[in-house]
C-alpha positions in Angstrom: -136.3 68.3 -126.6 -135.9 72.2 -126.6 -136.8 73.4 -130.3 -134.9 76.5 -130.3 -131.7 74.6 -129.2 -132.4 71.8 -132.3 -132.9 74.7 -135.2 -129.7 76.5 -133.7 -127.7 73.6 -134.3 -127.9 74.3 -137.8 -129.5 77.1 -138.2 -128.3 81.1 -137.7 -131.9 81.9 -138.7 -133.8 79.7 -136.5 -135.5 83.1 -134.9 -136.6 84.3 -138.4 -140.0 83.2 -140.0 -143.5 84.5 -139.1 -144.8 83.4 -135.7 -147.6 80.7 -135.6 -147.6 79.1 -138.4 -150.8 76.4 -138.7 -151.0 75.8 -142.8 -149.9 76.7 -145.9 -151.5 76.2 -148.9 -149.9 77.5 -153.3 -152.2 80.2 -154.1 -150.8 80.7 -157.9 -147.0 82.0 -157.8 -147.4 82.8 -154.1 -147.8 80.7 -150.9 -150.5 81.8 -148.4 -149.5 81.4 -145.0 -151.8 81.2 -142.2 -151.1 82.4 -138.9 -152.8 82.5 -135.7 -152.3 84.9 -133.3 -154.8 85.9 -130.1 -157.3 87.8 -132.0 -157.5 84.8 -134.6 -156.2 83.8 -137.9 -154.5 85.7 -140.5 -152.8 85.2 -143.3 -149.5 86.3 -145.8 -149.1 85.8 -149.3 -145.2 85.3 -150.2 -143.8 84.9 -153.7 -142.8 81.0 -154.6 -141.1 80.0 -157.6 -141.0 75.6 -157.3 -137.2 75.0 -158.3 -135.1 71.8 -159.0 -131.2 71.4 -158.7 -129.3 70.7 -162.2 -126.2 70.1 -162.5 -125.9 72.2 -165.8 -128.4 74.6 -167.4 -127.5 72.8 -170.4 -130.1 69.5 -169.2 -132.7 72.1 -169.9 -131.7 73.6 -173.5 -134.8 71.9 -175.4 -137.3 72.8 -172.6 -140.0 75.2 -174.1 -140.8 77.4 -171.2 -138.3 80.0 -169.5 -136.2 79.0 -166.6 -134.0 81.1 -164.2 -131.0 79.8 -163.1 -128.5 81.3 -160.1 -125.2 79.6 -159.6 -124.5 77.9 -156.2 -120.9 77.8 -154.5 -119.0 75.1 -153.7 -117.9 72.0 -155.8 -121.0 69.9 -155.4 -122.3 68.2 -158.7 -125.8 70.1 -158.3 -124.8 73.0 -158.3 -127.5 75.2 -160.6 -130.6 76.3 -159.1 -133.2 76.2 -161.4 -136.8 78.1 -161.1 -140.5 78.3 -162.9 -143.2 80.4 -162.5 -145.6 78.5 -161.3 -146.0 74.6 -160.7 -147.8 73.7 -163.5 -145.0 74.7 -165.3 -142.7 72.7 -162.6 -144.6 69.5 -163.1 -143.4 70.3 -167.1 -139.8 70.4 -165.7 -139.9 67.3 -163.8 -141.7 65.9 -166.5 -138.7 67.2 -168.9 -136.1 65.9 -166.8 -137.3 62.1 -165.9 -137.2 61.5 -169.8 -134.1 63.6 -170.9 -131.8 63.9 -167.7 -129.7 61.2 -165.9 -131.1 61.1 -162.6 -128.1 61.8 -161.0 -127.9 65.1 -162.8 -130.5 67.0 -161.0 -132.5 66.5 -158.2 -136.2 68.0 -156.6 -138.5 67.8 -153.6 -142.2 66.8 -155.4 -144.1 68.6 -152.7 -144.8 72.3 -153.2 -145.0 73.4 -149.4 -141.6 71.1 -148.9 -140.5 73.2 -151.4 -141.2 76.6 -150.0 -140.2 75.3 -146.8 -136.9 74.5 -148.2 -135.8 78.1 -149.6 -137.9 79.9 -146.5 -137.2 79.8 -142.7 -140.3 79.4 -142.1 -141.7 76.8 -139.1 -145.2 75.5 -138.4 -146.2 76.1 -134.9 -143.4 78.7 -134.2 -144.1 80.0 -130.8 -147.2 78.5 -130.9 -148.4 75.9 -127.7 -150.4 72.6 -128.2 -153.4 73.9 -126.8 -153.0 77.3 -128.7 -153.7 75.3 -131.8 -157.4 74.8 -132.5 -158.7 71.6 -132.9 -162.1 70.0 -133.6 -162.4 66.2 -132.9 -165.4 64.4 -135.5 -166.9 61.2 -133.8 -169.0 59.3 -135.6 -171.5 56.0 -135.0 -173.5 55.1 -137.8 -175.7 51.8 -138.6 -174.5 51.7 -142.0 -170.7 50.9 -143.0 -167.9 52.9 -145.3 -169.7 51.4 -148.4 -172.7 53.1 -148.6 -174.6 55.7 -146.7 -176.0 55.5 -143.1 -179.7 55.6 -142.7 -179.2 56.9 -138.5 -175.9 58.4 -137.9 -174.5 61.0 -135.3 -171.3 62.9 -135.4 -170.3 64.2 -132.1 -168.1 67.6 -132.6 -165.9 68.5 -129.4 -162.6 70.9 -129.3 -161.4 69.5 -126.2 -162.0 72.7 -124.1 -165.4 73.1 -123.5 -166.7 73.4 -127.0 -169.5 70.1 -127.8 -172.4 69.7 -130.4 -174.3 66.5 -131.3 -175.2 66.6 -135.5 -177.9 63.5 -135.6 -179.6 62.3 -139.1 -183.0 61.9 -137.2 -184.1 65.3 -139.2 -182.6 64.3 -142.5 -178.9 63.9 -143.6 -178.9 67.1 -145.2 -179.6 68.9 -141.7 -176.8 67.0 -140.4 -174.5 68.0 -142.8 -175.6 71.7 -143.1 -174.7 71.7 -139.3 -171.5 70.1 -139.4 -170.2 72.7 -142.1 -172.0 75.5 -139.8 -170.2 74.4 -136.8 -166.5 74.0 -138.6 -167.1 77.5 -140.0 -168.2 79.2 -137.1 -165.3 77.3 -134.2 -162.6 77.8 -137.9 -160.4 75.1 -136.2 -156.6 74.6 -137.5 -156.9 70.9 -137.4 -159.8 68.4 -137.7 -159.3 65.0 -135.8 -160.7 61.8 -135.6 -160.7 58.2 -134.5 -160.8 56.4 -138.2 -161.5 60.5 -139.6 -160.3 59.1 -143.1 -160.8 55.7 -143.2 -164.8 55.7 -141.8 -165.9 59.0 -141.2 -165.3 61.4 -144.0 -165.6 58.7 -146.2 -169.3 58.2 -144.8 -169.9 61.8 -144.7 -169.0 62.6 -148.3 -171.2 59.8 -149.7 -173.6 61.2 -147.8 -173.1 65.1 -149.3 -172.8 63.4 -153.2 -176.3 61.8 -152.6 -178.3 64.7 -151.5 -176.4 67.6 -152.9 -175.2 68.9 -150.0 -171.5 70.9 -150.3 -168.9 70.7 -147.5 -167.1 74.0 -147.4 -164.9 73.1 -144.7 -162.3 75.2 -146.3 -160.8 78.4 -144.5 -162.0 79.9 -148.2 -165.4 78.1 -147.9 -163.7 75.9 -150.6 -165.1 71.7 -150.6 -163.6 69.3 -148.7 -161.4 67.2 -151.3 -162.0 63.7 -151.3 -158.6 61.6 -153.0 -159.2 61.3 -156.2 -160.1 58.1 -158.3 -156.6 57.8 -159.9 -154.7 59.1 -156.8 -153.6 57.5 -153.4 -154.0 60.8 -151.8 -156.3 61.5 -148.3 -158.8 64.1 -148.2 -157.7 68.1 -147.7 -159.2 70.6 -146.1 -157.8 74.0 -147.3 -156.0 75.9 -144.4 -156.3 73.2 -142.3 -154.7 70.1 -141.2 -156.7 66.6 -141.2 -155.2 64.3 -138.5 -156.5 60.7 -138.6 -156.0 59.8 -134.7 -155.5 56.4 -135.5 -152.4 57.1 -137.4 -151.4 58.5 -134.5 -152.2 55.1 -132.5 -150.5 53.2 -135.4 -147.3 55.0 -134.4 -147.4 54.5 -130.9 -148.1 50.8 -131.6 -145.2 50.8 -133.9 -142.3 52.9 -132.1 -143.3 52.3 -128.3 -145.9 49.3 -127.3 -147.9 47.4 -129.5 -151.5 48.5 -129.1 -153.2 46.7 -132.1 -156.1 45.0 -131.6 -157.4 47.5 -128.7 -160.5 49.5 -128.6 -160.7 53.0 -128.6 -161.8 52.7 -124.6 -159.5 50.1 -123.8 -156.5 52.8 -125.8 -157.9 55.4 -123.3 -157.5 53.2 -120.2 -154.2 51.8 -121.3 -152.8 55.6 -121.4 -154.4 55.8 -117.8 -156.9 58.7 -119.3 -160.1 57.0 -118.0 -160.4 54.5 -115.3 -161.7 50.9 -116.1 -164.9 51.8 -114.1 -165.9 54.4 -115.2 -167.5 54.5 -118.9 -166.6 57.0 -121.5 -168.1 57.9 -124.2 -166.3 58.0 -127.4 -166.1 61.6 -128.7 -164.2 62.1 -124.9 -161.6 59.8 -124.9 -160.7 60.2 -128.9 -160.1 63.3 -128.0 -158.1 62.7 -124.4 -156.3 60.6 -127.1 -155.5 62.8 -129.8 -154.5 65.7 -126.6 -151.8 62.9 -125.8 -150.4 61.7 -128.6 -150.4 64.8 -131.0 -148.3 66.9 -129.1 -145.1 64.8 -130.3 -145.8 65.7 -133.8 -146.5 69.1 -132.5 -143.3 69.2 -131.7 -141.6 67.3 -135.1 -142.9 70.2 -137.3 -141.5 72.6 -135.1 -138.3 71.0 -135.2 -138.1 69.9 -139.0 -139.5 71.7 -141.8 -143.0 70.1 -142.6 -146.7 70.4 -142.4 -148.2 69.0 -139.4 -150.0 66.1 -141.8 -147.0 65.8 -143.8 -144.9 64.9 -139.6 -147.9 62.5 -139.1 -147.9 60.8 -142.6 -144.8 61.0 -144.1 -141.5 59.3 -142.9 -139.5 61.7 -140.7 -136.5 61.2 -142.7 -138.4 63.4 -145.5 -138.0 66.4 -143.8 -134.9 65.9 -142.1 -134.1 65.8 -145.7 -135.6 68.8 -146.4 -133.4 70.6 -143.3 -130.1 69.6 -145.0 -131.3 71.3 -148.4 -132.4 74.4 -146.6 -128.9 74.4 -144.7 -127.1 74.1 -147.9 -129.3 76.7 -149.8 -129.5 79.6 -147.0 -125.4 79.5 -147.5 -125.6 79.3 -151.4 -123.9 76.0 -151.7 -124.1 73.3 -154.1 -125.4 69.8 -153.0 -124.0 66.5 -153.6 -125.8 64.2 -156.3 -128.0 61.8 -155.8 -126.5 57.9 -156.9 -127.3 57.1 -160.4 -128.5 53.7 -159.0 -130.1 53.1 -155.7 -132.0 49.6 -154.3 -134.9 50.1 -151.7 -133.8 48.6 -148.2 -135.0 45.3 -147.6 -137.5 45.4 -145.1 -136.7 43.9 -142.0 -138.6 40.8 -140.9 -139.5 39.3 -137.7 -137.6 35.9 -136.6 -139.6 33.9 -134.3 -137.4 31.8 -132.1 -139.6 30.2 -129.9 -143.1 29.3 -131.4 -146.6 29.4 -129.4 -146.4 31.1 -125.7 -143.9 31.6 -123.8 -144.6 33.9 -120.1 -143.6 35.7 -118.4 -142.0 38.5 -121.1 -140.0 41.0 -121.1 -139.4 43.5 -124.4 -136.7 45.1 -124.8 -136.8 48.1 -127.1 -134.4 48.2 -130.0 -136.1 51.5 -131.6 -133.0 53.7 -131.3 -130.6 51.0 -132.4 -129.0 51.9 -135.5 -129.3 55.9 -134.4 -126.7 55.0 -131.6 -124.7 52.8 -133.8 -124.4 55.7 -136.1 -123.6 58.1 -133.5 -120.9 56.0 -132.1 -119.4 55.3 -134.9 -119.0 58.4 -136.2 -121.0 56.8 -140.1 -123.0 59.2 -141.8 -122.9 60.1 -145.5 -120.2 60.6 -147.6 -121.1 63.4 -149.6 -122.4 65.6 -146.4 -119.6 67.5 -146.6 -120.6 69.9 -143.7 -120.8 67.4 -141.3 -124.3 68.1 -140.8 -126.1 65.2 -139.9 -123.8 63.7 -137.7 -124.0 67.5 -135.8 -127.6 67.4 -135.3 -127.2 63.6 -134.6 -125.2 64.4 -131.8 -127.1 67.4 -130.4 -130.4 65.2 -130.3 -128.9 62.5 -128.3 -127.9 65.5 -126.0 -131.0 66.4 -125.8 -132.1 63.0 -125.5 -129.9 63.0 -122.4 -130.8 66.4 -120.9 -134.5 65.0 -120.9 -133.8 62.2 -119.1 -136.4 60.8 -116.9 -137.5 57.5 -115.2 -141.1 57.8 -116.2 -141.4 60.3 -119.2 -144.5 61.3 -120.6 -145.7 60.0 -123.5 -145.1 62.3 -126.2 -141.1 62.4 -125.3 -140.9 59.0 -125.7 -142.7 59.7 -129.1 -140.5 62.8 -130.1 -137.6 61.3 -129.4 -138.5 57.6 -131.5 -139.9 59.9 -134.5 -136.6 61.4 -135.1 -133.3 59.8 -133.8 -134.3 56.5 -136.4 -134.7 59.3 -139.4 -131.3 59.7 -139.7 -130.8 56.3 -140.3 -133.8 56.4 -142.5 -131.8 59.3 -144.8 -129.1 57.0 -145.8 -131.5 54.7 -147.6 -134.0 57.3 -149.5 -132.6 58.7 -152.6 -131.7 61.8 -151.9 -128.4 63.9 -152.1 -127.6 62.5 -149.0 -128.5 58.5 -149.6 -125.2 56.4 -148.8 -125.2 53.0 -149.7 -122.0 51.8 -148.0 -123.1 53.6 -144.8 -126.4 52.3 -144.7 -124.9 48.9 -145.2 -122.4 49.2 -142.5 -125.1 50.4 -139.9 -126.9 47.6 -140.4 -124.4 44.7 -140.4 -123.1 46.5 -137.1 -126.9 46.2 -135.7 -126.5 42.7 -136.7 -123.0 42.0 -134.9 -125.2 43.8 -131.7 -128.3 41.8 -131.8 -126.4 38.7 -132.3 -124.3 39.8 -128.6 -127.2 40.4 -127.3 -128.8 37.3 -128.0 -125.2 35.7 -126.3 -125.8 38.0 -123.4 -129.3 37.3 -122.7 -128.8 33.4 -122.8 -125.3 33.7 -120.5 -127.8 35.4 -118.0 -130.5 32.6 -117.9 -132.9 34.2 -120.1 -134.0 32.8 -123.9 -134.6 35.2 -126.6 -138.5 34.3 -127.7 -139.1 36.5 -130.6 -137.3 39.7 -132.1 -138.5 42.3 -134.5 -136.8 45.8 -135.7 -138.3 47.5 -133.2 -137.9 45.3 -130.2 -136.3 41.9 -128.2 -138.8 39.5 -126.2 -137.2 37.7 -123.8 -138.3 35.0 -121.4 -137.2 35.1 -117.8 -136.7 31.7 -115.6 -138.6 34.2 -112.9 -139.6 37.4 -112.2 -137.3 38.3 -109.8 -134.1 37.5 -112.8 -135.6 40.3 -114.9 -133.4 42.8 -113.3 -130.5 40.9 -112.9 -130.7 40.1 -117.0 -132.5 44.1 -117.5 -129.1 45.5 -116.3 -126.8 43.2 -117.5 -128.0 44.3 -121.0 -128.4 48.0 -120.3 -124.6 47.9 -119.2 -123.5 45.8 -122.9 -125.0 48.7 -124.4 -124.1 51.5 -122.6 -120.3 50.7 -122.6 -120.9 49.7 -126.3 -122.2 52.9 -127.6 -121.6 55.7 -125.6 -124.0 58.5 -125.0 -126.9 56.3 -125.6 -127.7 55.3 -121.5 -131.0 57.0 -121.4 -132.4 55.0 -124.8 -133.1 51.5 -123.4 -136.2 50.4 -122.5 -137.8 47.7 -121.5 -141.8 46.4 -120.7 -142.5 43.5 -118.8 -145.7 41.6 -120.0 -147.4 38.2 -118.9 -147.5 36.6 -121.9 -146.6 36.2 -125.4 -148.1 34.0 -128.2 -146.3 33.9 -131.1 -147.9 33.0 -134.6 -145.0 33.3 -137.3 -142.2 35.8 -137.7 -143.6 39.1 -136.7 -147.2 37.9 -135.8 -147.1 38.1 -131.8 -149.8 38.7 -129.6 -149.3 39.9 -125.7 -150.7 39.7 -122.4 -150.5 42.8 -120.7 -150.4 43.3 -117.1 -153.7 44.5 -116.7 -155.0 41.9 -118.5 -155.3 43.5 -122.1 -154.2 42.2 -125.6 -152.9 43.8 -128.0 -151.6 42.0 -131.4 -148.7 42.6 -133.4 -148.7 41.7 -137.1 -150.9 40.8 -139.7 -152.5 38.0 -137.7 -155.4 40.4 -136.7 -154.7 43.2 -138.6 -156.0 41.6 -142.4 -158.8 44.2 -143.0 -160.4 41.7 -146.3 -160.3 38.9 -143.2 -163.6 37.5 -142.8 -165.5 38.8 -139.3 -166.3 35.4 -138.4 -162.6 34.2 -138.3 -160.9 37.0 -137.1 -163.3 35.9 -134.1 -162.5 32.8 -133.5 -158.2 33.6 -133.9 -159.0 36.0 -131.4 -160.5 33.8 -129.3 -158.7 31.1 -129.7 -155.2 33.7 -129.3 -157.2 34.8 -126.0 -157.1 31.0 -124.7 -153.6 30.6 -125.4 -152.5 33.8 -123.9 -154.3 33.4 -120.9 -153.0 29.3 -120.7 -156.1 27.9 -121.5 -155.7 26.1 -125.2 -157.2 22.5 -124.3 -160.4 25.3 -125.0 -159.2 25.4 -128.6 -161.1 22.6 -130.0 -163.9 23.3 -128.3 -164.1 26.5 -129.0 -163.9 25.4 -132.8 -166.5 23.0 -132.3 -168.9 25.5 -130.9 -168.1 28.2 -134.8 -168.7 25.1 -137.0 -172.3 24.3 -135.6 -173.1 27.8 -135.5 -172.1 27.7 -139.4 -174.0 24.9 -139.9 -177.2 26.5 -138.1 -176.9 29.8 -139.9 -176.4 31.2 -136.7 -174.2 33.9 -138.1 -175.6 37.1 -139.4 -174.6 37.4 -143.5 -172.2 40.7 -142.0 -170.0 38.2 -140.2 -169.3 36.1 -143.3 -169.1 39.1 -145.9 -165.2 39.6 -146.9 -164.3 43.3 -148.1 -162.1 44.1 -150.6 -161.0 47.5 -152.1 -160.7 48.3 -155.5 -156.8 49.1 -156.0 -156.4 49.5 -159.6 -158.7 50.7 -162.6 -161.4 48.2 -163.7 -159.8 49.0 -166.9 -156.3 47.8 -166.3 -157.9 44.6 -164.6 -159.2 43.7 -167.6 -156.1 44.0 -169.4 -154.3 42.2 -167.0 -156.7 39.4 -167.1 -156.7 39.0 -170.6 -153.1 39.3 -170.9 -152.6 36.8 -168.6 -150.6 38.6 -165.9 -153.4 37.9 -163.0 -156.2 35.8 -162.3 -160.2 36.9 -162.0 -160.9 38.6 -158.4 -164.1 38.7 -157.1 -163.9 42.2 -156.2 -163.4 43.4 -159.6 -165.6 40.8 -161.2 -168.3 42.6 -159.2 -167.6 46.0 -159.8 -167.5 44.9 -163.6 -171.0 43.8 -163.4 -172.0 47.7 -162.4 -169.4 49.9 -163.4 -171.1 52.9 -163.0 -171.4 51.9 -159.4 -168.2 51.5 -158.0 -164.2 52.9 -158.7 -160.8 52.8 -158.0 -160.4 52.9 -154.2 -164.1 52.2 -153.3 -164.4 48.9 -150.8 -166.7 46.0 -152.1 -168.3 43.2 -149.1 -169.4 40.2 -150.7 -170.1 36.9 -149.4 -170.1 33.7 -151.4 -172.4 31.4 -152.4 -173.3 27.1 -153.4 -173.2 24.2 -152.1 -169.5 23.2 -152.3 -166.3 23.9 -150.6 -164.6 23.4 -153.7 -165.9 26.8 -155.7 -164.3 29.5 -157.8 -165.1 32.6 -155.5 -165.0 35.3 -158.6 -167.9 33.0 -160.0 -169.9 32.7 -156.6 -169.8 35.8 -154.8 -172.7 38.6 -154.5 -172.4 41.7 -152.8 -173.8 41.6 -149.4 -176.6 44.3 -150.1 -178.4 41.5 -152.4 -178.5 39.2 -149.8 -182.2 37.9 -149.2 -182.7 36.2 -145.5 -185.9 34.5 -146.6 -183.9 32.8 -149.8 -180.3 32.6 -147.9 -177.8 30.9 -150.1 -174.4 31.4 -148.2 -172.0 28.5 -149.1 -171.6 26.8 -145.7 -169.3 24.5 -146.6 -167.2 27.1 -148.4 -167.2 28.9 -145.1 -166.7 25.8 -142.8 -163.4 24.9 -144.7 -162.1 28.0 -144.3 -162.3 27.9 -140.6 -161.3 24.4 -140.6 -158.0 25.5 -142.2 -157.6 28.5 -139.9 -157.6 26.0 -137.1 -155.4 23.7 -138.6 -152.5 26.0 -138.6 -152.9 26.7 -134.8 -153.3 23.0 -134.2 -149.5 22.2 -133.9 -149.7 24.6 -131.0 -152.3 23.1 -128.8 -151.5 20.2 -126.5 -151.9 17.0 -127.4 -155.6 14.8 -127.2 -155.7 12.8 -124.1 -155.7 9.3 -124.7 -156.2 5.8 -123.2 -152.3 4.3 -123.4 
């Protein structure tokens, strides 16, 4: 996709705006842009006043503080733009409106840099290439966990071109800390990467700064690295820079193109052909061969919509498509439809699973782009867009889409392309000035009508529809050779179906599938890989020991080899029974969602029952708070035990005096393998 060509579609202005763009950040009643050029960064303060839309300055006649108002054009309902000083004084406003304004009445973005974004052409990355955007990749291996401090850990640092240090503990954590700020100083990188960056490592490394003092000034104003706070669901900032979790990343690929879950961070490299099988990699190499792959899609997404390059990666596209309409509607001085007074979340779509255990060989067809093609051929989009401007950028992204056309595209086209065409569909059902209920209920009953044909199709061609998700069609093929007899029998429904949509279809053929339950699949790949789909793997509070043997046990069925099953269970229980596992493969984790405060409440109130996560953190609350993660195992004699009443966390475990409740432990992988029982063939027997 050409950017230029996408802003111009709506855009006369797409040319304005300061050149490369890497972060902004609300510096009082101005927002500091940072730009880098080639003799490094810079950066511009430009005045910001955070506004809302009203639909008559009379909503705000009992507000205390001063408001500025400036009329917009047009006959739209919102059609007052109202501005504060400063967003303190915004979050008053908000706060003002929620209790004393119908919501249809006014409307606001709740993100400062979407806001300035909205009244300025201004574009992250403008004439800026990927690999003119600075990047350090953090890689760490530790002995400890997320929980608590590492005694031996090492962070591997790497920019991709060239650049490597190695930051070990062995002289103390504070020296590895003082030279992992030194380094992110000195290199002054626009985005710091990771594989697990905010789920292991900076949660790690922060823990480890709180214990022995140590301050990370990662900012570009040597300011601290902010960690999400107790009360907030928030990920850690680093000021004037971006913080790019690579596995997010992953999750996306897994989620719009292949499913990938399960995989290693090696095996990920090999599957993207970035190492070779033979040859071993280290980690801090093919995270970043990884991230050098992948991120250049949402490279590309915030030079297309108006966004931060974290807000592309971790918010839904269809926010800042959003965010383009306002802009459109604003740089002309127009008024903007109101949001519905009402609006229901959409349902979301669950898997059906039409033929359980394996089927093979597979074939996936991908169903991504969908409802963006129904939309486009049906001319729906929302009512009150009374510009005509989605379905106009609608159209010139399939075109684009169509211009790009290849056999084999690269990666982050395919990426591109499946971040943004499903956004528009995604608009209709966020409330926003431009949510639709009736057009978001037509698309999908269409989508139904469409899956149900295909369904018909597949079957009149030999084939039998195995399992089905929103994002894809698995199909089993009475032989390899009917998969492209059946492969263009489909691509022909579709094309003559919705026109201008030939170059969206794909498909990926795979060896095997085992399905669990709707939306729990795992496959086979052809290189002998497996990757899982679901939350049959993907349960982080799961038990080590049983995600084990279901992986195991999902290994033998893939790979037609499930008369192994029952052996293969055989083999966990006596280890249970000889203690053979370490206390770390039986210890569950748990995360502390809400206060310990309002858990207690709740409790008492009788709205939930005791949880041994919180009924641990209760017993030192000084210790541990909203959003840190507790392991525990259990303990007794009996399978028949209240856990909140027998668990310990793991550190007070004591090998010479071990009291892990085997039988506890045994029945739960007796019922794990009772619900794949059904799937396995039956015992031999004598009649």
């Amino acid at each position: 996709m050409v950017t230029d060509d996408f802003q111009n579609t709506l855009s006369r202005h797409s040319h304005s705006g300061p050149d490369g763009l890497v972060a902004l950040e609300p510096t009082g009643p101005f927002m500091r842009l940072f730009l880098r050029a080639e003799t490094g960064i810079t950066f511009q303060d430009y005045p910001f006043q955070p506004f809302a839309l009203v639909s008559s300055p009379a909503l705000l006649e009992g507000f205390a503080l001063p408001v500025e108002y400036r009329q917009l054009a047009g006959d739209g309902p919102l059609c007052w733009l109202a501005t504060v000083e400063t967003w303190q004084q915004w979050c008053r406003l908000r706060d003002y409106l929620r209790h004393h304004a119908p919501t249809s009445d006014w409307y606001a973005l709740h993100d400062s840099r979407q806001q300035f974004l909205a009244l300025n052409q201004a574009w992250l990355f403008k004439g800026l290439a990927f690999q003119n955007v600075k990047v350090l990749c953090l890689t760490s291996t530790a002995d400890g966990d997320a929980t608590k401090p590492a005694d031996q850990l090492t962070v591997v640092v790497t920019n991709g071109q060239g650049f490597e240090a190695r930051c070990s503990s062995q002289n103390g954590m504070s020296s590895l800390l003082l030279q992992l700020t030194g380094i992110i100083q000195e290199q002054d990188p626009d985005v710091l990467t990771g594989y697990n960056l905010t789920r292991t490592t900076l949660p790690l490394l922060t823990r480890s700064a709180a214990q022995h003092q140590i301050k990370l000034t990662w900012g570009r104003n040597s300011s601290l690295l902010q960690t999400p706070g107790q009360h907030s669901s928030g990920s850690f900032e680093v000021y004037g820079r971006s913080v790019i979790d690579l596995h997010a990343l992953i999750q996306h690929h897994h989620r719009l193109i292949e499913p990938l879950g399960g995989l290693s961070l090696q095996r990920l490299a090999e599957r993207f052909e970035l190492i070779h099988a033979s040859h071993a990699s280290d980690r801090s190499n093919a995270a970043m061969l990884l991230y050098q792959t992948l991120a250049p899609a949402w490279h590309q997404l915030a030079q297309q919509l108006p966004c931060t390059f974290e807000a592309a990666v971790n918010r839904p596209a269809a926010a800042a498509l959003k965010t383009l309409l306002l802009r459109s509607y604003l740089t002309d001085n127009q008024s903007l439809p109101a949001p519905p007074a009402a609006f229901e979340s959409a349902q979301p779509e669950v898997g059906q699973l039409l033929i359980p255990g394996r089927v093979s060989p597979v074939v996936r067809y991908d169903l991504t782009l969908l409802k963006p093609a129904i939309m486009q051929a049906y001319q729906i989009a929302p009512a009150t867009d009374r510009k005509q401007l989605l379905l106009t950028l609608l159209r010139s992204s399939f075109a684009l889409v169509t211009a790009a056309a290849d056999s084999s595209p690269p990666v982050s086209q395919l990426l591109i392309q499946r971040l943004l065409l499903p956004a528009f569909t995604e608009l209709l059902a966020r409330h926003s000035p431009f949510s639709d209920h009736a057009a978001r209920a037509e698309v999908d009953r269409l989508s139904r009508v469409i899956i149900r044909d295909l369904h018909a199709c597949l079957t009149g061609q030999g084939a039998k529809p195995a399992a089905q998700d929103s994002q894809g069609l698995y199909t089993t093929c009475s032989s390899p050779g009917a998969v492209t007899t059946v492969t263009a029998a489909l691509q022909s429904y579709l094309t003559e179906l919705l026109p201008g949509s030939n170059h969206c279809w794909r498909h990926q053929q795979y060896q095997a599938l085992f399905s669990y339950k709707p939306g729990c699949y795992a496959l086979l790949h052809p290189d002998g890989s497996i990757s899982h789909q679901g939350s049959m793997l993907a349960a982080r509070s799961m038990e080590p020991y049983l995600k084990e043997f279901l992986n195991d046990a999902v290994t033998l069925l893939l790979t037609d080899q499930a008369r192994k099953i029952r052996s293969l269970y055989e083999q966990q229980v006596l280890r249970l029974r000889q203690r053979d596992y370490p206390v770390s493969r039986l210890a569950r984790t748990e995360k502390l969602v809400e206060p310990l405060e309002q858990y207690v409440r709740s409790v008492q109130s009788g709205k939930r029952n005791r949880a041994a996560v919180y009924e641990l953190a209760l017993q030192a609350p000084d210790r541990w708070h909203q959003g840190d993660s507790i392991r525990y195992y259990v303990t007794g004699s009996s399978k028949q035990v209240a856990v909140h009443e027998q668990c310990r966390p793991i550190q007070d475990f004591d090998p010479i005096r071990p009291d892990i409740n085997i039988p506890w432990y045994a029945e739960r992988l007796y019922l794990l393998f009772r619900r794949l029982e059904p799937l396995l063939p039956a015992e031999p027997t004598l009649f």
